[in-house]
Residue, then its C-alpha position, 0 to 999 in steps of 0.5 A: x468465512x475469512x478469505x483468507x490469502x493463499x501462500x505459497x512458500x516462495x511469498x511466506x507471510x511474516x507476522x499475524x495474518x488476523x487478530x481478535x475475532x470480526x464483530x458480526x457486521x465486520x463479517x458480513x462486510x468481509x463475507x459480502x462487500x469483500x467480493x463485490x469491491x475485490x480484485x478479480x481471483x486470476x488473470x491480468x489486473x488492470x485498474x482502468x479497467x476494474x474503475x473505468x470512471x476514474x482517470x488516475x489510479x492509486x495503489x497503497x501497499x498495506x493499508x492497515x486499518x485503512x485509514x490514509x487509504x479510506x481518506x485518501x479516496x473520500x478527498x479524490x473521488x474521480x481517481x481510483x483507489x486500490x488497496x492491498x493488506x494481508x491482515x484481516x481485521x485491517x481488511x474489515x476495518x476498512x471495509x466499514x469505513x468503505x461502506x460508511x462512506x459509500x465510496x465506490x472508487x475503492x477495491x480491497x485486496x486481502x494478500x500479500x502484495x508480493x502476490x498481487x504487483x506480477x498480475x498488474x498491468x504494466x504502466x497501469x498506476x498513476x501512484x504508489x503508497x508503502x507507507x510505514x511498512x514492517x521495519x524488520x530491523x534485525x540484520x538477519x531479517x533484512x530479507x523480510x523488509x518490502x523494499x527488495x530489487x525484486x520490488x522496486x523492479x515491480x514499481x518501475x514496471x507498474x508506474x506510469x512515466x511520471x508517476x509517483x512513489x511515496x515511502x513513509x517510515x518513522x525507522x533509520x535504518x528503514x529510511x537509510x535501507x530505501x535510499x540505498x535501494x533507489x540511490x542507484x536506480x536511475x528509473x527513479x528520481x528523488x523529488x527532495x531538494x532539501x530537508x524539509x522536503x522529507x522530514x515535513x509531511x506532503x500536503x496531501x498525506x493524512x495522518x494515522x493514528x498509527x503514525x502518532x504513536x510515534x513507535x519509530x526510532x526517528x521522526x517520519x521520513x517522506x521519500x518520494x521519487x518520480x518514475x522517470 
């Protein structure tokens, strides 16, 4: 059993949806620890209700294997913390960080968040993490990119007045595609006042191991906005 995310050809999931296979124990957590912290299968998803204890709810948008997500959670117990990502082993592998660290303000999603964002009630998020999203560089992919109108739309519907998005990319063309996508959009203020503001990570970030690969073509770039 894999539980794997349902696709309909309107949200067609680009790129490898599981790698190599799950050891034993990343199995039985998919198998048995998935279902128990997972976003209910149909109806309206309301995280104050899903994490009642906890007063400010996050979302990140494809988590990877977890890292930021599982860090993230274990820094702010009193906030809840939900995560979505298509590929299963980055699912598993935060599964077991989950279940190392007893965390019990986290819920997973396996799926593709373009899926998942209608379902959610509006003005239910305290923040947002896309962090480090395919780039989809070729022209002709521009469509593939998460950063569309029908997105942003999504965002400006699920954050609260005040709440906060942050979009990471170590790719220009990534970077230079969210601030045409947010430059016009008067639903979202741009918080940097000058470079450093974007080209120094936050206080709050944590680091991944996928970030110090530096497979980008620039350095990372920080763009937070304010849900106004």
């Amino acid at each position: 059993m894999t539980n794997e995310p349902t696709q309909p050809p309107a949200f067609r999931l680009f790129g490898r949806a599981q790698g190599k296979p799950l050891s034993a124990r990343q199995q039985d957590l998919v198998d048995n620890l998935l279902p128990r912290i997972g976003l209910p299968d149909d109806g309206v998803i309301d995280p104050a209700t899903l994490m009642p204890k906890h007063g400010l709810q996050t979302l990140e948008i494809g988590f990877g294997g977890g890292e930021h997500l599982v860090a993230q959670a274990a820094s702010s117990p009193h906030t809840g913390f939900i995560g979505i990502e298509p590929f299963l082993n980055g699912v598993a592998k935060a599964l077991t960080a989950i279940d190392a660290g007893e965390l019990e303000n986290v819920r997973l999603a396996r799926a593709d968040a373009r899926e998942i964002l209608p379902r959610f009630k509006a003005d239910s998020l305290d923040q947002i993490y896309l962090l480090f999203p395919d780039p989809w560089h070729k022209k002709r992919h521009a469509k593939r990119r998460f950063v569309q109108q029908s997105t942003r739309d999504e965002f400006a519907r699920l954050l609260k007045p005040g709440g906060r998005l942050r979009i990471a990319t170590d790719v220009k063309s990534y970077a230079d595609h969210c601030m045409v996508e947010f430059s016009g959009d008067a639903r979202f203020a741009w918080q940097a006042r000058s470079a450093d503001d974007w080209s120094t990570p936050p206080a709050d970030h944590i680091t991944t191991r996928y970030e110090t690969k530096n497979l980008g073509d620039c350095a990372p770039v920080f763009m937070d906005f304010l849900r106004v």
